[in-house]
N, C-alpha and C positions, 0 to 999 in steps of 0.2 A: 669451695667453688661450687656451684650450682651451675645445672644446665635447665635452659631455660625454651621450652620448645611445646606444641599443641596447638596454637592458634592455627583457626581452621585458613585463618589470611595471612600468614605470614610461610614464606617458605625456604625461612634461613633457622638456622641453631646459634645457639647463643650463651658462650658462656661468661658467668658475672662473677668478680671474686666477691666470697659472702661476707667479709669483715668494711671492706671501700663500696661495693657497689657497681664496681667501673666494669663496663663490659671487655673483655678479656680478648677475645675473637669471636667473629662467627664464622658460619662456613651453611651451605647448601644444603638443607633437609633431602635432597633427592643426589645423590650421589653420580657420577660420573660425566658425560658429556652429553650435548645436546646435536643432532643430527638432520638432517634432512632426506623424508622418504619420497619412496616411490610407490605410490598409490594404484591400484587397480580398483578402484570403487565398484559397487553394486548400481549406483544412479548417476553416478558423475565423470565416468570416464576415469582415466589415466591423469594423476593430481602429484603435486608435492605437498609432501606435510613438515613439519617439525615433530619429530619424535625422540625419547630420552633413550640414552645406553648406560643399563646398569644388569646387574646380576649376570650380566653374560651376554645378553641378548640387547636387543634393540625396543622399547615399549612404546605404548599410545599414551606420552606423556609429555606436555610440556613447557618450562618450567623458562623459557628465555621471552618471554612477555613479562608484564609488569602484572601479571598473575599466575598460577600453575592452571592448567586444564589438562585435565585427564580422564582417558576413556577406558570405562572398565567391563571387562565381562563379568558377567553374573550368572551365563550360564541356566537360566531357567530359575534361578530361584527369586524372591520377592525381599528378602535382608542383605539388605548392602554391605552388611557386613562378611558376606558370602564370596566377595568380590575379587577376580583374580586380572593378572594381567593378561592382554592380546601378543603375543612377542613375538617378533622376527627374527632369524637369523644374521639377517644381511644386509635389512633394511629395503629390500622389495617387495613389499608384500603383491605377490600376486593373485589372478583369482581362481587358476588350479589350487593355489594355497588355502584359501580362504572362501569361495563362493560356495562350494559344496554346502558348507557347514552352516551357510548365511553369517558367517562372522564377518566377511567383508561388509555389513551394515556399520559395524565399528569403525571401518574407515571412511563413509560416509560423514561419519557424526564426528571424528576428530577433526578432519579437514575443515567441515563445517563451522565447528565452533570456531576455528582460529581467523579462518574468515568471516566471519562476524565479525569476531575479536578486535581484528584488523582494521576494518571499513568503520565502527563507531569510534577506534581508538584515531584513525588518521584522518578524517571527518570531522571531528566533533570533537576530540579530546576526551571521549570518555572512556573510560577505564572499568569495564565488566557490569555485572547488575547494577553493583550499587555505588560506582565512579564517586569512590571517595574523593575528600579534596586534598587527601594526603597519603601515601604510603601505595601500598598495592591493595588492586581491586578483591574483589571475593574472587574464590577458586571457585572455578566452573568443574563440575565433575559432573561426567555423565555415565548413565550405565545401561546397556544393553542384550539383548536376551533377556530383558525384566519379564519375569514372572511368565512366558511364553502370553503376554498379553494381547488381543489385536489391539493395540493403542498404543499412544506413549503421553507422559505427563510430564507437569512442572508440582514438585513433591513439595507443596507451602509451607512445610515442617521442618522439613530436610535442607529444602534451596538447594537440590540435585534435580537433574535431567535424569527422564526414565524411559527408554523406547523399549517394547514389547515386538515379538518376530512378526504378527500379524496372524492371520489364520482364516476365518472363512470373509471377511471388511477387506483385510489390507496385505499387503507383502512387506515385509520386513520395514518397518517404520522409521526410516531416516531417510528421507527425499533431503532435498536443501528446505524446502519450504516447510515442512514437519519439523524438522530440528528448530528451524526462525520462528516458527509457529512458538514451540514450547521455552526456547531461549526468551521471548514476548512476556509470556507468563512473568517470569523471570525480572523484566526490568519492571512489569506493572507493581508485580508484589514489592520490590524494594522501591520502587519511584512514587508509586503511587498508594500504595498499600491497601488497596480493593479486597477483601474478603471473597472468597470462592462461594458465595452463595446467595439469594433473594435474585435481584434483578443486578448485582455489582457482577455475577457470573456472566451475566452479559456483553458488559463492558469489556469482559478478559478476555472472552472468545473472540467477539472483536477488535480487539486492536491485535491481539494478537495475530489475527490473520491479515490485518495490515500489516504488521510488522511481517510477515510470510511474504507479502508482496512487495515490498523496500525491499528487503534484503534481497532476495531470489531475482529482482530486477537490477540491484547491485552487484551481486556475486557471478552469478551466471539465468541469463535472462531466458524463460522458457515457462510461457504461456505462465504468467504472473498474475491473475489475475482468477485463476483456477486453484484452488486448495485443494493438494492430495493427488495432482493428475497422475504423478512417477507411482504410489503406492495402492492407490484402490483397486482394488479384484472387479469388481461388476459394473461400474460405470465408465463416465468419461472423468470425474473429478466429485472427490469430496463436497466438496462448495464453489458457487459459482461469483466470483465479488458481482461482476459485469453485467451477467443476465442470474438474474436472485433464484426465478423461478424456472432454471433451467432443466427439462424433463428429464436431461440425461445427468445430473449429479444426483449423488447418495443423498442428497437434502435440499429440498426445494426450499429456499430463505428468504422472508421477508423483507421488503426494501420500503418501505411504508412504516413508520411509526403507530401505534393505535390502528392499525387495520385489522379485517376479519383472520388474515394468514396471520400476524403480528400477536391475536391476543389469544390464538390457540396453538401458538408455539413453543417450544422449550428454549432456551436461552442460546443453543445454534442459529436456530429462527430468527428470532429478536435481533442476535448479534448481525445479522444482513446489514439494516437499518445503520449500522454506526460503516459497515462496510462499503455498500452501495454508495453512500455520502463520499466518501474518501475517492473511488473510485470517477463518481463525477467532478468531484473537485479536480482530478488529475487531467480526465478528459475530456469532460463536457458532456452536455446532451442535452436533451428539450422533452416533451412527450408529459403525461397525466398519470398521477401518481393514482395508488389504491383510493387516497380518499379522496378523486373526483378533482384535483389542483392540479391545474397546468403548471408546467413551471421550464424555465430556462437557465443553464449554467455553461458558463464561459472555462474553459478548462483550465488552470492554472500551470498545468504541467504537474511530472514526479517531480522533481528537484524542490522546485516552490511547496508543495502539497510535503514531502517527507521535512523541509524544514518546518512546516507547521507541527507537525504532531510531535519531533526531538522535541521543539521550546516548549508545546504544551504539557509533556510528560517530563521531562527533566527540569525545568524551568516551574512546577507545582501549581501549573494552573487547573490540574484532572484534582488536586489533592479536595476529599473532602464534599466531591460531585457525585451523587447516589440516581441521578436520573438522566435522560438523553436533554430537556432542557437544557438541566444544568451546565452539562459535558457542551451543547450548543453556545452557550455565553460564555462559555471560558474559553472553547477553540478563536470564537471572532475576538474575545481581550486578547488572545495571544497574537490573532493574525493585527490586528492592531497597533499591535505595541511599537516601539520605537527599535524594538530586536529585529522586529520582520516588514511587515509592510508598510505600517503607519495607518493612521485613523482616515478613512471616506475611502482608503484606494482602493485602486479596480481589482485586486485579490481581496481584501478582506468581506467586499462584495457580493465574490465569487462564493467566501466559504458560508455568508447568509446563505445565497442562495441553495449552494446546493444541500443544506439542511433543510430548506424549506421541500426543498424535490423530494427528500425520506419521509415530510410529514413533522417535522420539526420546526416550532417558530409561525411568526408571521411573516407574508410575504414582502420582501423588501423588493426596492425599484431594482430594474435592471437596465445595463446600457445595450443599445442595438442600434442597429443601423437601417432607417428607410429609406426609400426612393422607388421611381417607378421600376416598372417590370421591365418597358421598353425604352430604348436609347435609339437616336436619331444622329446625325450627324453635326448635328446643331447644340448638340448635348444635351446634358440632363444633371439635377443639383442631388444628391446624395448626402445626407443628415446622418450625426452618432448623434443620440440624443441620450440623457441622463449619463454625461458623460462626467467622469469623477478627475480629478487632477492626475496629469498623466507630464509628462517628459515632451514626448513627442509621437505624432500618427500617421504610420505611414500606409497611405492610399495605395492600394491593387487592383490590379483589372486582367480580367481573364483574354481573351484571342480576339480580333474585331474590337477593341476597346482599347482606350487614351485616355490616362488621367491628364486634363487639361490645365485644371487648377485646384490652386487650395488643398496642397500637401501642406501635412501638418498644422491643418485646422481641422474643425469636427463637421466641416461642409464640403466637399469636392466638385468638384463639375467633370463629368464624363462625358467625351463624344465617341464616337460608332466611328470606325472604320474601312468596315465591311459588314456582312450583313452575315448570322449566324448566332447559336445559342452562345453564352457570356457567362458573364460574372463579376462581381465588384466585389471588395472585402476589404476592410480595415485591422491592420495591428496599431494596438495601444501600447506605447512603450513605457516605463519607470525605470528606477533604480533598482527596482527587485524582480526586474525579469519584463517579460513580454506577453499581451493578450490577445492571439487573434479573433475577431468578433464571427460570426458564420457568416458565410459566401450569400449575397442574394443574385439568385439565378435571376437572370435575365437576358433580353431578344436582343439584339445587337444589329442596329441598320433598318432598313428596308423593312417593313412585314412581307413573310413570303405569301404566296396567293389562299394557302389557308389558312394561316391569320387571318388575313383582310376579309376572307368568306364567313368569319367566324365572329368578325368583328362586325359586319354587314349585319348578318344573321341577330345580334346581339341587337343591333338598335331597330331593328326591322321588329322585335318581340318588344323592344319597349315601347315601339310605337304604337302597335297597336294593341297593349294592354293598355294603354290611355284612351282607347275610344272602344273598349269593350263590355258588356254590360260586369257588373261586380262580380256574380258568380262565376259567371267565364275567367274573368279576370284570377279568380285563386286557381281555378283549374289550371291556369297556364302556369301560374308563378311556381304552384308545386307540384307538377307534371302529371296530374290525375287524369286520364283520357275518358 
């Protein structure tokens, strides 16, 4: 008889008789029962975890998922093989117990992992890094006190979690968004298998700080869109997705592809650009990029926006992509596809666009909405124009305003009610969600007596730069006295 046991994915024993072959029994590489704690975190508040009971005690281990995940101390030193258990008595770990020593960063990182765990497994179906199609996923191990580092890593050798206590940078390095940050690492290396170096280090630090912002916005939501805010010592956040060049984070990051911040950057920098994209894909915005390009993005939302990147990173559309181009034509094949939005729709439009806002691509059309400023009682016709196939559109109007007609076409007619500032807006509806287009502000009713002085004024100056001699004439137009 043989026993049959070491697979770093398997977390049963196995024994086979050696003359038949036929497995014999197995039974649990990890011995005892599985429990539920009580958490005092260092960032997270008061949590429940899963944790194993063996050797006497209660560990940061475990083993009732369709993976093992375990957290280990390391105690300052840099070999894992150095590695010993966190254990509790009783199964509460409190933080008299544990904050003194900053080992309560351990429960940060356990709790963490399992939610992650959780949210891709009942989501999506996926099963760890590397969501096999059969068996159990890889064991997630992580170990902390690494090497009294201020940092923590995704070990591309190992395919282990490594958080360092932090020191003059950072405070003990397990935030929820630190942990998603390096779990990130994690799925690029097995999904996408990016090397940590040239300009693919880019790619990593990027998406993985999307993934920081999925998860952190899934798990527990707190300012998602900042990297690093729970552990940085001197600023307000590690990296800013939002505002790139925010004065108060540890690294001002490029959101501009090929600009002057962009090509004297190190790959934190660089990484803004796949960030900032991501970020307006979710929310939107308008405004001129580093290199001189207007541009406009309708926001797709999180939901819509995190399904894009799961299909493009699980689904192999990143596989084999070494530049922001590239990584550009494979996100719009994916938002295209028959998986997500389908081809011309008003999201996949969305995600040209807001690569062209980083500096990525040419500019493709965009849909908007015109019409005048002011509305009268008599109404007024309001246009979407480069409108893509949609479901259905529903017309809004702000306070003093009537949508009259032509709901659920791309032309409405609005009348005034009463007189006061306004607003009109259309949502775009499909199968895969909803786009609201931006508000156009507008007058509603009546002009009040300073409009009408202002509009007086207005044609009062064009009258008589028509019967003024030429140079007077530019003096007026461009207010030279």
């Amino acid at each position: 008889m043989y026993l049959i046991t070491g697979h770093s994915n398997i977390n049963e024993i196995g024994y086979i008789d050696a003359q038949s072959g036929k497995v014999l029994m197995t039974e649990p590489s990890m011995t005892g029962y599985s429990a539920t704690g009580r958490f005092e975190t260092r960032y997270n508040g008061t949590r429940q975890a899963t944790t194993q009971y063996y050797n006497g005690t209660f560990n940061l281990c475990d083993s009732s998922r369709n993976t093992v995940i375990h957290t280990w101390n390391i105690d300052g030193s840099t070999n894992i093989n150095n590695r010993d258990e966190l254990t509790d008595a009783n199964n509460n770990w409190t933080a008299n117990e544990y904050a003194s020593s900053e080992d309560d960063m351990g429960l940060d990182i356990h709790w963490t992992l399992q939610e992650i765990y959780d949210y891709f497994e009942n989501e999506y179906g996926i099963n760890s890094f590397d969501n096999p199609a059969t068996g159990n996923g890889h064991n997630i191990d992580a170990y902390f006190h690494y090497g009294e580092q201020d940092n923590a890593f995704w070990d591309l050798a190992l395919n282990v979690l490594k958080f360092g206590d932090g020191n003059s940078i950072f405070r003990p390095v397990a935030s929820l968004d630190a942990v998603a940050h390096e779990f990130g690492h994690g799925i690029t290396d097995f999904q996408i298998g990016w090397a940590y170096g040239g300009d693919l280090q880019i790619f990593h630090e990027g998406l993985s700080d999307i993934w920081g912002a999925i998860l952190e916005n899934r798990i527990s939501p707190n300012s998602i869109w900042e990297i690093g805010e729970d552990v940085i010592l001197n600023y307000n956040c590690l990296r800013n997705m939002q505002n790139p060049q925010d004065p108060n984070a540890d690294t001002e990051i490029s959101d501009t592809y090929l600009s002057s911040i962009y090509n004297l950057g190190n790959q934190y920098v660089k990484s803004g650009v796949f960030t900032h994209w991501f970020y307006l894909l979710v929310n939107g915005g308008s405004g001129i990029n580093d290199n001189g390009n207007s541009y406009s993005v309708h926001g797709i939302g999180m939901d819509a926006a995190e399904k894009l990147v799961v299909e493009s990173v699980f689904n192999n559309y990143l596989d084999n992509q070494s530049t922001y181009p590239g990584i550009r034509t494979q996100t719009v094949n994916a938002a295209e596809s028959s998986a997500l939005f389908g081809e011309n729709s008003i999201q996949s439009l969305q995600v040209e666009n807001a690569w062209y806002a980083v500096g990525v691509g040419s500019q493709p059309t965009q849909t908007y909405l015109s019409g005048p400023s002011m509305v009268c009682s008599s109404g007024a016709q309001f246009t979407i124009s480069n409108l893509p196939p949609v479901d259905s559109i529903i017309w809004s109007c702000g306070p003093y305003l009537t949508v009259y007609s032509g709901q659920n076409t791309n032309s409405s007619i609005i009348k005034a009610t009463s007189n006061g500032n306004s607003w009109v807006q259309a949502r775009l509806v499909n199968a895969c969600g909803s786009i609201t287009l931006p508000r156009k502000e507008i007058w509603a009713g009546t002009p009040t007596p300073e409009i009408k002085t202002s509009l007086t004024l207005a044609l009062i100056i064009r009258e008589v730069i028509r019967f003024v001699p030429t140079g007077l004439t530019m003096a007026l137009s461009t207010g030279i006295h």
